[in-house]
C-alpha positions in Angstrom: 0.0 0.0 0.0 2.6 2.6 1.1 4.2 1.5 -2.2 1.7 2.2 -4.3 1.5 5.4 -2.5 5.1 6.7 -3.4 3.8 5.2 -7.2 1.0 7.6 -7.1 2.4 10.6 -5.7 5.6 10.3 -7.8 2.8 10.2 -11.1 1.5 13.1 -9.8 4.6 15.0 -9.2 5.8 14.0 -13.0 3.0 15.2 -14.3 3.1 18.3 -12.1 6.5 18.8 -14.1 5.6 18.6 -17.7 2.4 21.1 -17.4 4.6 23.7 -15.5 6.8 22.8 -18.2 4.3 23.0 -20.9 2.8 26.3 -18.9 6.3 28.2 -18.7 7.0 27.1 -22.7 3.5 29.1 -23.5 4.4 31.6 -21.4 7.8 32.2 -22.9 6.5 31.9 -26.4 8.9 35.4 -28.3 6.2 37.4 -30.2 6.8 37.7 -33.6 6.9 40.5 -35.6 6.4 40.2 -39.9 7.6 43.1 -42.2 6.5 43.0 -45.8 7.8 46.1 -47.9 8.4 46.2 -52.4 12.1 45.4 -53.8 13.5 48.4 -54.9 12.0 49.6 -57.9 13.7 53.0 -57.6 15.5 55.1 -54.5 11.9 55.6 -52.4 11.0 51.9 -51.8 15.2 51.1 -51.8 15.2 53.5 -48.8 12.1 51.6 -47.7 14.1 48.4 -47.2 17.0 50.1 -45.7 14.8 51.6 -43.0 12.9 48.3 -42.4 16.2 46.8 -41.8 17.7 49.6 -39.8 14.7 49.1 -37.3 15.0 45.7 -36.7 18.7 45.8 -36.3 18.2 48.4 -33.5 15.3 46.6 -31.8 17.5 43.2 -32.0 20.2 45.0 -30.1 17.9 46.4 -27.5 15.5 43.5 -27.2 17.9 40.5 -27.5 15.9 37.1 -28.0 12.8 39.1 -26.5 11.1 39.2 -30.3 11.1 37.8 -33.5 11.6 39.7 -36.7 11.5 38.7 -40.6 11.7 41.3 -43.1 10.3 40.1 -46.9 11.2 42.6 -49.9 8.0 41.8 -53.1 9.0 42.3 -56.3 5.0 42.5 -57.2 1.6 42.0 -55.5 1.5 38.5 -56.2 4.9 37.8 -54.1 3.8 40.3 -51.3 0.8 38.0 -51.1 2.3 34.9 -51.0 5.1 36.5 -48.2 2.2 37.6 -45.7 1.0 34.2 -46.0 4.3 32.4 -45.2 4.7 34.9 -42.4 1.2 33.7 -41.3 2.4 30.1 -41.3 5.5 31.6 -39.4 3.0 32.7 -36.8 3.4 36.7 -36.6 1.6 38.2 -34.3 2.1 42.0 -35.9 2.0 43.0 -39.5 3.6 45.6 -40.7 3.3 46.4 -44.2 3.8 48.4 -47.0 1.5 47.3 -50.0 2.9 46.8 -53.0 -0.6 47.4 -54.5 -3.5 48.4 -52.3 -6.5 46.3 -53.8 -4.7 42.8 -54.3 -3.6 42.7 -50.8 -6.3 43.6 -48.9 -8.0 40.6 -49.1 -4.7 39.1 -47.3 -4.5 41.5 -44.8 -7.6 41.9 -44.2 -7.4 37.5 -43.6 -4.4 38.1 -41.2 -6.5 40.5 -39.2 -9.0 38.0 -38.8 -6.7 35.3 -37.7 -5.7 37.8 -34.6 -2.6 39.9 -36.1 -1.9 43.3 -35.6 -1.5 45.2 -38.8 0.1 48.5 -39.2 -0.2 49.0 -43.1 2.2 52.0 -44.0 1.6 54.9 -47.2 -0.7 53.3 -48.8 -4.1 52.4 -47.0 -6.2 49.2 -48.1 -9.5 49.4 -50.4 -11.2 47.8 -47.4 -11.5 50.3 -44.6 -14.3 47.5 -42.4 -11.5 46.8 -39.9 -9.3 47.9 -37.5 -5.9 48.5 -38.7 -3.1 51.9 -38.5 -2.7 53.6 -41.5 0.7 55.2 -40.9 1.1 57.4 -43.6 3.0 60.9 -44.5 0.7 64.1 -45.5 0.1 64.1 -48.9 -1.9 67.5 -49.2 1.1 69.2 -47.1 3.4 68.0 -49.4 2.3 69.6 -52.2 1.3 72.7 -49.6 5.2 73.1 -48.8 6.3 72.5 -52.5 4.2 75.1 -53.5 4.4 78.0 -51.2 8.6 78.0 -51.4 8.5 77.8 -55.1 5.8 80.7 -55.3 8.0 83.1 -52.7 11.4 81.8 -54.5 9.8 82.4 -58.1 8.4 86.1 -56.8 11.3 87.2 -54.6 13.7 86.2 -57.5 12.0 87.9 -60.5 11.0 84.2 -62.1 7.7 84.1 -64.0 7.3 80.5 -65.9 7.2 76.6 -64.8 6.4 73.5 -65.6 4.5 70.5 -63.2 5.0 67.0 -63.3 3.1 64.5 -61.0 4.0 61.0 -60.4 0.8 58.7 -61.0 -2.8 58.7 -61.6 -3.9 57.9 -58.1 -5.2 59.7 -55.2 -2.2 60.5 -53.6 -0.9 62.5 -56.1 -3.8 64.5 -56.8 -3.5 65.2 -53.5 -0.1 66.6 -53.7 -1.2 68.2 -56.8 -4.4 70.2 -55.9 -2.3 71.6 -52.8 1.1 72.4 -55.3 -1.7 74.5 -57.8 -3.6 76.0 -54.9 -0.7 77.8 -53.5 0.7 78.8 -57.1 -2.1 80.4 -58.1 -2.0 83.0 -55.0 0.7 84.5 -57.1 -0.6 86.1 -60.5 2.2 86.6 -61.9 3.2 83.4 -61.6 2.2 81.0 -65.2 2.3 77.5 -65.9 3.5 76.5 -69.3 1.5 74.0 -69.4 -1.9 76.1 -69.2 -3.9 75.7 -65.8 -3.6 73.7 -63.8 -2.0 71.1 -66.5 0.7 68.7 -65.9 2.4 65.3 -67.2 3.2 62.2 -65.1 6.6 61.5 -64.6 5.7 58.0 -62.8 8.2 58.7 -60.2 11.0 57.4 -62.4 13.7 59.0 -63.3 14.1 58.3 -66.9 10.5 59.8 -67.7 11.8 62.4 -65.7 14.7 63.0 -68.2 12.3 62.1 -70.9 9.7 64.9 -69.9 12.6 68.1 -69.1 13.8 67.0 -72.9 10.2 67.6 -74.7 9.7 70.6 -72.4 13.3 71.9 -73.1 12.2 71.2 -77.1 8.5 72.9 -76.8 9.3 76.1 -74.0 11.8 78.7 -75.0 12.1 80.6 -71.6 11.2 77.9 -68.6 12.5 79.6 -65.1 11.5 76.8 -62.8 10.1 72.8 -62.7 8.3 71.1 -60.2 8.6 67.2 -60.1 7.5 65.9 -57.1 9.9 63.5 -56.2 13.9 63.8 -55.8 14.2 60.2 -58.5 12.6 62.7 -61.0 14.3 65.7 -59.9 17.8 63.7 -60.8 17.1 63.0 -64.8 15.1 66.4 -64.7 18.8 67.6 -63.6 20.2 65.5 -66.1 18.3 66.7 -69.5 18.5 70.3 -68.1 22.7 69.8 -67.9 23.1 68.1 -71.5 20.8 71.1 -72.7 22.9 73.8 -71.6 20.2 75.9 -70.7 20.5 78.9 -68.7 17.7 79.8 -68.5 16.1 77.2 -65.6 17.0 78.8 -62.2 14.9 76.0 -59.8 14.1 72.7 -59.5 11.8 71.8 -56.7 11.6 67.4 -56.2 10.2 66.0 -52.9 10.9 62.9 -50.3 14.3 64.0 -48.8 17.1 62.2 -50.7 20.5 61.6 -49.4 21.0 63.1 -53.3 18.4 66.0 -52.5 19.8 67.0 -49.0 23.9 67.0 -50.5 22.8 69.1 -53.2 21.2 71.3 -50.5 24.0 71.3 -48.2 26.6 71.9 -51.0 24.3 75.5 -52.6 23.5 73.8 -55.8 22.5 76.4 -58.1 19.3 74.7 -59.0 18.1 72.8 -55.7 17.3 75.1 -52.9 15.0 72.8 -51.1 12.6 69.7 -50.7 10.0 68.7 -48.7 9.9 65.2 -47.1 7.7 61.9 -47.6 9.9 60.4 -46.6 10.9 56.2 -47.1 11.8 56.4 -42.7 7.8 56.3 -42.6 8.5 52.2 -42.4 10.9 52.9 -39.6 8.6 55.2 -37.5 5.8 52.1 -38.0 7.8 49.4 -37.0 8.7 50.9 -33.8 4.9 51.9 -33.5 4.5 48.6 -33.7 7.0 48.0 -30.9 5.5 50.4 -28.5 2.1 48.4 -29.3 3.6 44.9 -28.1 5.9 47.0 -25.2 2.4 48.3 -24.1 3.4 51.8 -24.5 0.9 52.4 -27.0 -2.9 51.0 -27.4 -3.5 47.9 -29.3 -7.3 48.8 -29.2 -6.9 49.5 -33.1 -7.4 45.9 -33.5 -10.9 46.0 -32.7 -12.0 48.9 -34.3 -14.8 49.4 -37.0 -12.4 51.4 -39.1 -8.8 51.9 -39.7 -7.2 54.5 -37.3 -4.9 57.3 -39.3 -1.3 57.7 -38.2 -0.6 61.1 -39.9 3.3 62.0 -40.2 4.0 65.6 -40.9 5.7 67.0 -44.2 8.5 69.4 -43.6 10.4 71.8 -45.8 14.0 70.8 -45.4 16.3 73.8 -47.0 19.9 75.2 -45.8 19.0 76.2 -42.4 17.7 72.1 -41.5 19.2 70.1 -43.8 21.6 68.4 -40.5 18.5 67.7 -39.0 17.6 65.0 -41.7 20.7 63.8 -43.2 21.9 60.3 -42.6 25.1 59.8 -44.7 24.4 56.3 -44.1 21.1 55.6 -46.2 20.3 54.4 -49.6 18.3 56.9 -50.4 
């Protein structure tokens, strides 16, 4: 009997030992954190990957072993839906991506959301806005705002009269920056676009049709004193046709983001590039670690839950001579 006893108790004692086992293995499960961001297509999304990488290098160093990261680049929508499924068979518990294309992967998202991630999607929001996710994104309509009012008071104060606009796409954000570039340019009468209106071509954020574009507006406008493009890729084949033209004419070109190209120029008084203002790729940065403060606790995961996506608006800036050490990193891509 007292045999059987010591049996017993040392069954129950075993067993004791694997569930505080199993209990302290659940308990010491390392959340995991997925990144999905494009390859690099052109310097914006190349500075994407650099400051998706950046983050997690930093977080690795001050969390050791406490989380899980995995960054995966999409050279298309089809990849980046195919990686946000293999990070959901990696079991993340926090999303954070940058869509290669908003309507192919919301579905996706919007399937990893149901399954109990955490999604911070960054720029560009989903075409499903029936769940609770951030939308971390930079201000579209202040971009253009800030372009526009420093080329205005540069083009008035400096006796220039005539530009041309390009934009980057046909989609909303850029009629965003748009409406806000015209809306400040036409406070100044004096003050004419080439192009007629409130008229301009899309340079598709690449810098070839950027070169492309300066060359048939070199061709068609004898007298041009000043270009806006939107985006510091453009602004460097804009640069590039204006250069092989010889023109003299041209006084300033205005691109946007905040290049590592952009903010040299800026530092080193080229005659062309006075300023930029940002949108800038460190957006991915700033949402990781958003999504860091969510699993620390510092900040609400109530999001989740939501009826609607909560906006994360970050601020654009005009970066000129007086700033330009407050944004520089001589280590990035872009």
């Amino acid at each position: 009997m007292k045999k059987a006893l010591v049996i017993v108790l040392s069954l129950v004692f075993a067993m004791g030992i694997v569930f505080a086992a199993g209990a302290a293995e659940k308990q010491a499960a390392v959340p995991k954190i997925g990144i999905a961001v494009p390859s690099p297509d052109h310097g914006w999304t190349g500075g994407i990957g650099w400051w998706a990488d950046k983050a997690v290098d930093e977080l690795q160093k001050q969390y050791p072993g406490k989380y899980e990261f995995r960054v995966l680049h999409a050279d298309g929508y089809a990849k980046q839906i195919s990686d946000v499924e293999d990070l959901m068979v990696w079991g993340m518990d926090y999303l954070v991506i940058l869509p290669h294309e908003s309507a192919p992967l919301t579905p996706v998202v919007k399937e990893a959301h149901a399954a109990g991630v955490k999604c911070i999607v960054v720029d560009r929001g989903l075409t499903d806005t029936s769940f609770g996710y951030v939308n971390l994104a930079g201000n579209n309509s202040e971009m253009g705002k800030v372009s526009g009012i420093f080329m205005r008071d540069y083009m008035k104060a400096n006796g220039l009269t005539r530009y041309v606009a390009m934009g980057g796409m046909p989609v909303v954000i850029d009629g965003e920056r748009m409406t806000a570039f015209f809306d400040e340019m036409t406070k100044e009468p004096t003050l004419v676009n080439l192009a007629g209106g409130r008229n301009y071509d899309f340079a598709d954020w690449s810098t070839q049709k950027g070169l492309e574009l300066m060359e048939t507006y070199i061709q068609k406008y004898p007298t041009i004193h000043a270009v806006y493009c939107q985006d510091d890729d453009v602004m460097t084949g804009v640069l590039q046709a204006i250069k092989e033209s010889g023109r003299k004419d041209i006084k300033l070109v205005f691109g946007g983001a905040g290049s590592k190209a952009a903010y040299e120029m800026i530092m080193n008084d080229d005659p062309l590039v006075k300023a930029t203002a940002t949108y800038h790729p460190s957006m991915v940065y700033d949402a990781i670690m958003y999504c860091l403060d969510v699993a620390e606790g510092r900040k609400s995961d109530a999001f989740h839950t939501a009826k609607e996506p909560v906006a994360v608006v970050l601020p654009s800036v005009l970066v000129d001579k007086s700033n330009v050490m407050d944004h520089y990193d001589a280590g990035s891509v872009f």
